[in-house]
C-alpha positions in Angstrom: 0.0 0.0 0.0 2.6 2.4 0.8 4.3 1.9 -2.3 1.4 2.2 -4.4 0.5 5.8 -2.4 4.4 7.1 -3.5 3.4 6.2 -6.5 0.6 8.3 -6.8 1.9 11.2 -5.2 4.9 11.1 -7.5 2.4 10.5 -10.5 0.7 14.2 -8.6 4.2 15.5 -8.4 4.6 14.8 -12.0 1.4 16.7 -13.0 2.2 19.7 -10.7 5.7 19.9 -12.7 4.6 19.8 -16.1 1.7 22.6 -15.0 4.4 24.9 -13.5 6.0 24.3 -16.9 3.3 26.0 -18.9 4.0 29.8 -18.5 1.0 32.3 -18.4 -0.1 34.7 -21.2 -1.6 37.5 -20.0 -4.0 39.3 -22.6 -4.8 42.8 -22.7 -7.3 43.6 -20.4 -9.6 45.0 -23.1 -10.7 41.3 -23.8 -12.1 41.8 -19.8 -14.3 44.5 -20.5 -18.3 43.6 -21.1 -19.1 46.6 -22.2 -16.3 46.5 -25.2 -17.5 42.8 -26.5 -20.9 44.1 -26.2 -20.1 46.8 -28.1 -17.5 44.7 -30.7 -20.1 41.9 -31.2 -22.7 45.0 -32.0 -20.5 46.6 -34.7 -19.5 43.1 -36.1 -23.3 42.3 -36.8 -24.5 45.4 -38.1 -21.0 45.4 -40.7 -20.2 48.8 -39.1 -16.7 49.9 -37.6 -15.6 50.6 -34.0 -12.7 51.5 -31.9 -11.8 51.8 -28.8 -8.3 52.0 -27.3 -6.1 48.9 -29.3 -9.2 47.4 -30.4 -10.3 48.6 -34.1 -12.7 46.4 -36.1 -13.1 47.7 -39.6 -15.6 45.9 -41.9 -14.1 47.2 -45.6 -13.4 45.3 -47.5 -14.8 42.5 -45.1 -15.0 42.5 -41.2 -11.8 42.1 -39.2 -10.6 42.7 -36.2 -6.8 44.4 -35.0 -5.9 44.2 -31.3 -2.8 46.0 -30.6 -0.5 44.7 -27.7 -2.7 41.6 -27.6 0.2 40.1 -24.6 0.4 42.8 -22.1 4.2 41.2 -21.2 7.4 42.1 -22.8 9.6 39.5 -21.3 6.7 37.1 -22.4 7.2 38.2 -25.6 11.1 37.8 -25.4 11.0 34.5 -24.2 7.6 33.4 -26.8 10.0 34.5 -30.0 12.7 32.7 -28.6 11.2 29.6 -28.4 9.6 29.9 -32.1 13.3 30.6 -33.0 14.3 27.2 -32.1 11.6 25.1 -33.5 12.7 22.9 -37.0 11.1 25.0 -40.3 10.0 23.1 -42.9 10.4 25.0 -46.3 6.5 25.4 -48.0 6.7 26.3 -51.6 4.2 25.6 -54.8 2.0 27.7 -56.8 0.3 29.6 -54.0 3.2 30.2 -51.2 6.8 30.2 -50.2 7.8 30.8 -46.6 9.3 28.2 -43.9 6.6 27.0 -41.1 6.7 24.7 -38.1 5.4 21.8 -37.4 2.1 21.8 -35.8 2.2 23.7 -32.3 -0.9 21.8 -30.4 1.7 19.5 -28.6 4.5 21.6 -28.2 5.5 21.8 -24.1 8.0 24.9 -24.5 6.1 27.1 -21.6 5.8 30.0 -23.4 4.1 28.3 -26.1 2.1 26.1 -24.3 0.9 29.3 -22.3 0.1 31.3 -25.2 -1.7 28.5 -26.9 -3.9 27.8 -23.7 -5.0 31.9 -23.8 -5.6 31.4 -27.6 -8.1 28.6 -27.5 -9.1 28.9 -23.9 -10.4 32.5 -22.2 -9.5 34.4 -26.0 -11.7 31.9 -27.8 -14.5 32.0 -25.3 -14.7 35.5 -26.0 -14.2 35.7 -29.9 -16.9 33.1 -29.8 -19.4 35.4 -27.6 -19.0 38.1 -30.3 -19.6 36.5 -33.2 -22.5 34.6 -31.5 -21.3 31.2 -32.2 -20.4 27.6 -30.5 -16.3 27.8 -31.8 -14.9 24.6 -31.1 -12.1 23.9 -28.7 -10.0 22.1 -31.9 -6.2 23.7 -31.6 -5.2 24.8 -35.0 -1.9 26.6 -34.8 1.5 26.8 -36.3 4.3 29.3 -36.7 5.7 30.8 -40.0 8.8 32.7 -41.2 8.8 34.7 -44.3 12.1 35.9 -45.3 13.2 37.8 -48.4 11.0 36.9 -51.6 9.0 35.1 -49.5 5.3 35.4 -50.3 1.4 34.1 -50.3 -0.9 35.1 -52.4 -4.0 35.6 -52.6 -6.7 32.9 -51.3 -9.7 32.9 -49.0 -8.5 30.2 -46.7 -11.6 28.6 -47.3 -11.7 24.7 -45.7 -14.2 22.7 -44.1 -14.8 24.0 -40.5 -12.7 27.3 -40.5 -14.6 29.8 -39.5 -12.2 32.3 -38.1 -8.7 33.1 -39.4 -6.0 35.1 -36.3 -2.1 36.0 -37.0 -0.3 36.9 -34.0 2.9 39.2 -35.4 6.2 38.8 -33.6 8.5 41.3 -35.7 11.1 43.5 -35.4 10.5 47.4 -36.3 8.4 46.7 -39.7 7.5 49.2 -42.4 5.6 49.1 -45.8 8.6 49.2 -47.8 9.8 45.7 -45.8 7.1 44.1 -48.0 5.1 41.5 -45.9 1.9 43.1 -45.3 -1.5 41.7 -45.2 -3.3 42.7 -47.7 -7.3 42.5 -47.8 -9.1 42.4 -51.2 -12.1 43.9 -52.3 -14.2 41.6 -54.1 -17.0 42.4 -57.6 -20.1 41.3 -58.1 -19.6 37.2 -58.4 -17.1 37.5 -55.6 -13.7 37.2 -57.3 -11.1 39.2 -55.5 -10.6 42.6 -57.5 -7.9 44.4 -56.1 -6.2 45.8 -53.0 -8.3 47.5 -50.6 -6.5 47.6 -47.3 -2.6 47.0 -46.2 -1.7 45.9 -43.0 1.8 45.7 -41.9 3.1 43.8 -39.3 3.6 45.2 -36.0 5.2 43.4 -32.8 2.3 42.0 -30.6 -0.4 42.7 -32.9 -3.5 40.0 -33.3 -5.5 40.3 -36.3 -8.5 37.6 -37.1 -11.4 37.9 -39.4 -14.2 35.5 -40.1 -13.0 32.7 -43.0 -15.7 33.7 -45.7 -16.8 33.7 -49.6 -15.2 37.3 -49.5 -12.1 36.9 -46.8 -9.3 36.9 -50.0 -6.1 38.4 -48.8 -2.4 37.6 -49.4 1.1 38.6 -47.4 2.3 40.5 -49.9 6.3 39.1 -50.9 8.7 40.2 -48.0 11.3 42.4 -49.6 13.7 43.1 -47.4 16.8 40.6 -46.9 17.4 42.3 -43.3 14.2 41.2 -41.5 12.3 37.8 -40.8 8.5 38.3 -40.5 7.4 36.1 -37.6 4.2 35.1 -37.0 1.7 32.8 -35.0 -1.5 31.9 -37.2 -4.5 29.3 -37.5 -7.8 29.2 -37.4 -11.0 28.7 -34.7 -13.2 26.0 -36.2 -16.8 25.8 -36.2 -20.0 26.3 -38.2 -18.8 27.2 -41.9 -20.9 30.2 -42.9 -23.3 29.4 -46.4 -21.1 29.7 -49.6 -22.2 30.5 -53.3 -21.2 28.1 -55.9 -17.8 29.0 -57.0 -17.7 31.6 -60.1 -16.7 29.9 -63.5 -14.3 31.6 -65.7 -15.2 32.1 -69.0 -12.2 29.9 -71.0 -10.4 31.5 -73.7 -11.9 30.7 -77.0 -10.2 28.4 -80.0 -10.2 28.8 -83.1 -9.5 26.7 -86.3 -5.9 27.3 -88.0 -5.1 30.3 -90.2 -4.7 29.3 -93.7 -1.3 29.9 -94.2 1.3 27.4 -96.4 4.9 26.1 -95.6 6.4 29.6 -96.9 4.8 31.4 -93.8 7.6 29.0 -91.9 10.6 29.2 -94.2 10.3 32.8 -93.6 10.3 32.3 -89.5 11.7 29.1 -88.2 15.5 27.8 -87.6 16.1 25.6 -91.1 17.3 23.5 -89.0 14.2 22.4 -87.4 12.6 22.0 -91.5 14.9 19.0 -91.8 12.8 15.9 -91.7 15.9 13.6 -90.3 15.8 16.1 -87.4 12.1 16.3 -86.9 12.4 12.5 -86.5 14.8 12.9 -83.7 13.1 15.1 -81.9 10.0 12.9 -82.4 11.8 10.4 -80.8 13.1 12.3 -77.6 9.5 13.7 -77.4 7.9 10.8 -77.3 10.4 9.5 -74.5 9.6 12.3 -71.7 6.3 14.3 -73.4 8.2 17.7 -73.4 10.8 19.0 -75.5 12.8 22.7 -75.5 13.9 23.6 -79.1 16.2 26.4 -78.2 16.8 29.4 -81.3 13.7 28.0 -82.8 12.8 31.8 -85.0 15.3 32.7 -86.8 17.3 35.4 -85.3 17.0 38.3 -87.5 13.0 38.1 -86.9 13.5 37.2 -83.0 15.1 40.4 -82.7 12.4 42.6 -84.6 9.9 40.5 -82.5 11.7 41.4 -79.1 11.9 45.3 -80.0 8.3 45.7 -81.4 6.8 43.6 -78.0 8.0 47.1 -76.4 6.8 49.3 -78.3 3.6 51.7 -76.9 1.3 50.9 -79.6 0.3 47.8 -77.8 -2.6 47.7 -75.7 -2.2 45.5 -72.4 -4.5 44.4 -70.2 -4.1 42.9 -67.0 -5.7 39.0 -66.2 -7.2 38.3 -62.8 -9.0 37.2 -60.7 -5.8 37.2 -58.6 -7.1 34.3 -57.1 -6.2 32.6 -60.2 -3.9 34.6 -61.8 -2.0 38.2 -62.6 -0.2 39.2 -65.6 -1.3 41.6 -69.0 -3.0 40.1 -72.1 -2.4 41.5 -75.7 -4.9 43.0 -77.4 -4.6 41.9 -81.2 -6.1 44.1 -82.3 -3.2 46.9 -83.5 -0.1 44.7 -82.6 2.7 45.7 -85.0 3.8 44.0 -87.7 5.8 41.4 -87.2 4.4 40.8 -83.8 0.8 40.1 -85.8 3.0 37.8 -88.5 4.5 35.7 -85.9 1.3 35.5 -83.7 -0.1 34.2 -87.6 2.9 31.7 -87.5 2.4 29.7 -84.2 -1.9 30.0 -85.4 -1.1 28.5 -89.3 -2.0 25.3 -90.6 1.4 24.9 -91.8 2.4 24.9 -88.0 -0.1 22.3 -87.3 2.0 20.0 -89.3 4.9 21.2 -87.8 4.0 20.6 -84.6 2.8 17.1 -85.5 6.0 16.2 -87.4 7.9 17.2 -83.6 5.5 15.3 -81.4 3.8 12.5 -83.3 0.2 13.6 -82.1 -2.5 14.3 -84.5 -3.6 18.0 -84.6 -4.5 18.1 -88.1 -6.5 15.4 -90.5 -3.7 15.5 -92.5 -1.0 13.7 -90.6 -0.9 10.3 -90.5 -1.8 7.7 -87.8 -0.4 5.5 -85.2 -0.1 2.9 -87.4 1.1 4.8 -90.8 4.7 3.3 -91.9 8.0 5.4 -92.0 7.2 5.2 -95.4 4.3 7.5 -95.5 5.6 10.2 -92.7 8.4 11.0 -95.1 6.2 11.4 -98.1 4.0 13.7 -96.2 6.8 15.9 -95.2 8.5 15.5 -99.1 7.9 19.6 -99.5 10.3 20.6 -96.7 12.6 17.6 -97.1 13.7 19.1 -101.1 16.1 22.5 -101.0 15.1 24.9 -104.1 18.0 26.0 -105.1 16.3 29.3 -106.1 15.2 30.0 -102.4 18.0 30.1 -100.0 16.8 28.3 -97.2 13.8 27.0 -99.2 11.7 24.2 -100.2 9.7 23.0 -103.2 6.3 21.4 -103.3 3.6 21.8 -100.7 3.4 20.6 -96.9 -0.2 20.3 -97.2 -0.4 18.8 -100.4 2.5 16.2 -99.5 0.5 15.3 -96.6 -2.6 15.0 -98.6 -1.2 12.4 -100.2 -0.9 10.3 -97.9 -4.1 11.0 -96.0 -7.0 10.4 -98.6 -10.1 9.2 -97.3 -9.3 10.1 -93.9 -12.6 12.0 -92.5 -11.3 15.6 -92.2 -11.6 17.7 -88.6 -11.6 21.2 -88.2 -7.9 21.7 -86.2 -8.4 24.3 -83.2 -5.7 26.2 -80.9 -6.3 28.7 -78.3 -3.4 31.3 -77.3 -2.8 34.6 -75.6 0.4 37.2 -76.0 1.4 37.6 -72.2 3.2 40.3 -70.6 5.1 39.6 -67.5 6.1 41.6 -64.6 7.3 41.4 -61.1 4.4 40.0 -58.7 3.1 37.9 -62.1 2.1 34.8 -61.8 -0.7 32.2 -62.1 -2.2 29.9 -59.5 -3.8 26.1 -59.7 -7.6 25.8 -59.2 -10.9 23.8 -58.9 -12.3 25.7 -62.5 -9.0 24.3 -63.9 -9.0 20.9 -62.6 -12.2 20.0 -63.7 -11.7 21.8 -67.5 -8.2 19.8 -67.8 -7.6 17.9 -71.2 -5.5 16.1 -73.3 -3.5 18.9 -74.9 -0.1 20.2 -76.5 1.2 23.5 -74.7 3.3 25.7 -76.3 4.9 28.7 -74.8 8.0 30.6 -76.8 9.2 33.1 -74.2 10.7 37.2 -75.2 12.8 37.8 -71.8 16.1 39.6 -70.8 19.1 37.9 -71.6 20.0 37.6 -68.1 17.0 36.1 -66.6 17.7 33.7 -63.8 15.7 30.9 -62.8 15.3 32.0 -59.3 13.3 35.1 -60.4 10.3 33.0 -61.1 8.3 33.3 -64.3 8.5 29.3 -64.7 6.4 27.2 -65.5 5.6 24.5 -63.4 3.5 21.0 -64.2 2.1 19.0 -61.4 -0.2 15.7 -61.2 -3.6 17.0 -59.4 -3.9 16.8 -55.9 -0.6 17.1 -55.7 2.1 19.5 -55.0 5.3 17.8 -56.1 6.3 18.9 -59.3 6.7 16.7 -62.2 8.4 19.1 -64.5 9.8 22.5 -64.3 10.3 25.2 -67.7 12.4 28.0 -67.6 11.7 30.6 -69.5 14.4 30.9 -72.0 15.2 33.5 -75.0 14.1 32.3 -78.1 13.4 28.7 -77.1 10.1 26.7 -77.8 9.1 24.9 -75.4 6.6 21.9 -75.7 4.5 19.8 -73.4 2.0 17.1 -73.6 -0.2 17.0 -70.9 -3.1 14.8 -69.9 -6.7 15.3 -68.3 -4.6 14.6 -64.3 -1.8 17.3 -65.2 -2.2 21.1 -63.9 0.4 23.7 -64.4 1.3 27.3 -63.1 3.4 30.0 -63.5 5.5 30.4 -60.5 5.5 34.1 -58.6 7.8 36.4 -60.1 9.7 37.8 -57.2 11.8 41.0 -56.2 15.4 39.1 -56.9 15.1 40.4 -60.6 13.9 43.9 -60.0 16.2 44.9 -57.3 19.3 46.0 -59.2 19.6 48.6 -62.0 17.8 46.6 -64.1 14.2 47.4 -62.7 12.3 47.9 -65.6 13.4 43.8 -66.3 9.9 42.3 -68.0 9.7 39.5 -70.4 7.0 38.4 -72.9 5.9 35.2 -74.0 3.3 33.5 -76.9 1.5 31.2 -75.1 -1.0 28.1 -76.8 -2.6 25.3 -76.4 -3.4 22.9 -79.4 -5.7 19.7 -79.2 -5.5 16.7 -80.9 
């Protein structure tokens, strides 16, 4: 008996030690004031603002709620980012973010945690709930995140099965706007898609912002851009009743369009000769057909690359930028008074004679004309008998006709009408496009073509890239640089997404500031 009563007190011993262990967060004693949450839960209804002392709720562009020096307790403080300090980061990057972030905190015994988390989902949560007028649950949802330089997240609504309340705790050194990392809150049109920037928030030591998780909560941290600073935080959400959500807007898809009726002269007057030579299209056939993707590098000829490049700045164009920003951001062409040349090539990658091309690199069938699966070696190299022969009168030329070699070897095949969609994009710093439910469910069998107009000097790790990825998932299966003057080719099936990763500040931050590159970008189907 007396052994099993040391037990026991030992076992009491033990939970009086690890209790000890969990140091107390002391809130602001504005939380402790009825007649504030009266007055809070009052403005939050009625979608009106109201301060008082640290407290401001503001309800543009949607309610949310700052408390200044949320821990009334500097050495708290001290001793809380300390702790965070020492935790293992994990690095978090895809299409949507890049920052480090620790592993869950709802176990974590450090006392400064522990006693922080306790105030969070305990006494603060009790009162967040009372204002809001709902049952939150006691589920502990918390993690901690560093965002150094470049770092960013864009814009989302943090929408997921149960959130119903977003918070960020800020734990930062002396912060201004020009250090980058601010929240920033969206205003949102009439289907709901984020619009633009409404409100910037930027971090300040001891600061708690939350706001209800909603069809209109779309915010980003804008990309941290100073390499002095790491922006600390604390964030997660309070769980409980979703609030009602509309169905989920549906972009309208950019429209095809059969192939311009253009013959092979259109590309002895564009393309590398050495992509017209038939024993080379067969090799790159072959590698294509090994891996799906292929990068043809000086694939214009240079002379028109050049006149391309310099007309792409000229003012004449008229840009306009793509959003949502949930989904993406970077400036469309308008084709209707594009120069020149810009027009001719845009007519190049949109000709039937390109088709063929295209078909003679990959082996897929994007026009009637081009043979099956099952066509012999025999019949591939009469269809492409018109850029096979050099004219001797045509320097670089051919005789006979692509079309009507292929023809030939096509009669009786029931013809299709061959379509391509495309878009002349204009990239900048912040650029960039994000995955999505519209695009997973649209996703199709398809040949992507992008043939980028950057600075020489373009590094991969300024972003721009683009990135392919199985859905569901965030490794990435393949990565393409954009590259001067280099076509680049894909294959892609109905489980592949892609994105264009964030263009960040490492490419804008030297003399060369005005650094923005252009790319044709299409899609052909089979």
């Amino acid at each position: 008996m007396a052994s099993k009563r040391r037990q026991s007190e030992n076992g009491k011993n033990e939970k009086r030690k690890k209790k000890s262990c969990e140091e107390t967060a002391q809130l602001c004693s504005i939380i402790d004031d009825e007649q504030v949450k009266k007055a809070v839960k009052e403005a939050w209804d009625q979608k009106r603002s109201y301060t008082h002392g640290d407290l401001e709720l503001d309800c543009q562009p949607f309610p949310h709620c700052i408390i200044r020096n949320f821990l009334n307790s500097d050495t708290f403080i001290d001793n809380l980012q300390s702790e965070l300090m020492g935790l293992n980061f994990h690095e978090k990057s895809n299409d949507l973010y890049k920052f480090k972030q620790s592993d869950d905190l709802r176990k974590r015994t450090e006392p400064h945690i522990a006693g922080l988390r306790a105030a969070l989902f305990g006494r603060f949560r009790c009162w967040l709930g009372d204002v809001l007028g709902v049952q939150l649950e006691s589920t502990v949802d918390i993690s901690c995140a560093r965002y150094e330089y470049t770092d960013v997240l864009l814009c989302h609504d943090d929408e997921l099965e149960g959130r119903r309340v977003a918070f960020i705790l800020y734990l930062v050194p002396p912060w201004q706007s020009r250090d980058g990392g601010t929240l920033d809150l969206y205003s949102t049109d009439s289907d709901l898609q984020p619009q633009s920037i409404a409100k910037s928030l930027v971090p300040s030591l001891n600061t708690l912002v939350l706001f209800e998780v909603s069809p209109v909560s779309f915010h980003q941290v804008a990309e941290v851009l100073t390499k002095d600073k790491c922006r600390l935080s604390l964030s997660g959400w309070f769980h409980g009743p979703s609030l009602e959500r509309p169905p989920h807007h549906v972009d309208v898809p950019i429209p095809r369009s059969p192939h311009l009726p253009r013959d092979e002269s259109v590309l002895l007057e564009w393309v590398n000769p050495v992509y017209l030579d038939i024993s080379y299209q067969e090799q790159i056939q072959g590698n294509f057909e090994e891996s799906s993707e292929i990068q043809l590098k000086d694939f214009l000829k240079e002379k028109k690359f050049r006149e391309v490049s310099q007309a792409l700045q000229l003012s004449q164009i008229q840009w306009t930028k793509r959003g949502p920003p949930n989904k993406r951001c970077y400036e469309v062409a308008s084709l209707g008074n594009l120069p020149q040349c810009v027009r001719e090539c845009w007519e190049l990658l949109h000709s039937e004679a390109f088709f063929l091309l295209l078909s003679n690199f990959t082996g897929l069938r994007l026009h009637y004309l081009c043979p099956d699966d099952d066509d012999d070696d025999k019949d591939k190299k009469e269809q492409n008998e018109g850029l096979k022969e050099q004219d001797d009168t045509q320097a670089g030329g051919t005789s006979g006709s692509l079309v009507e070699s292929a023809a030939d070897t096509s009669r009786g095949k029931e013809p299709s009408t061959p379509v391509c969609c495309g878009e002349l994009r204009r990239w900048f710093h912040g650029g960039y496009t994000l995955l999505h439910d519209g695009q997973a469910e649209q996703a199709e069998f398809a040949l992507d073509l992008v043939l980028p107009f950057c600075s020489a000097d373009w590094q991969s790790d300024f972003g721009g890239s683009t990135c392919y990825v199985a859905n569901d998932e965030d490794e990435e299966l393949l990565t393409v640089y954009p590259e001067d003057n280099s076509l680049a080719l894909v294959y892609r099936d109905k489980e592949t997404l892609k994105f264009v990763k964030h263009i960040n500040h490492k490419g804008f931050s030297d003399s060369a500031n005005n650094r923005i590159f252009y790319d044709f970008s299409f899609v052909y189907f089979e």
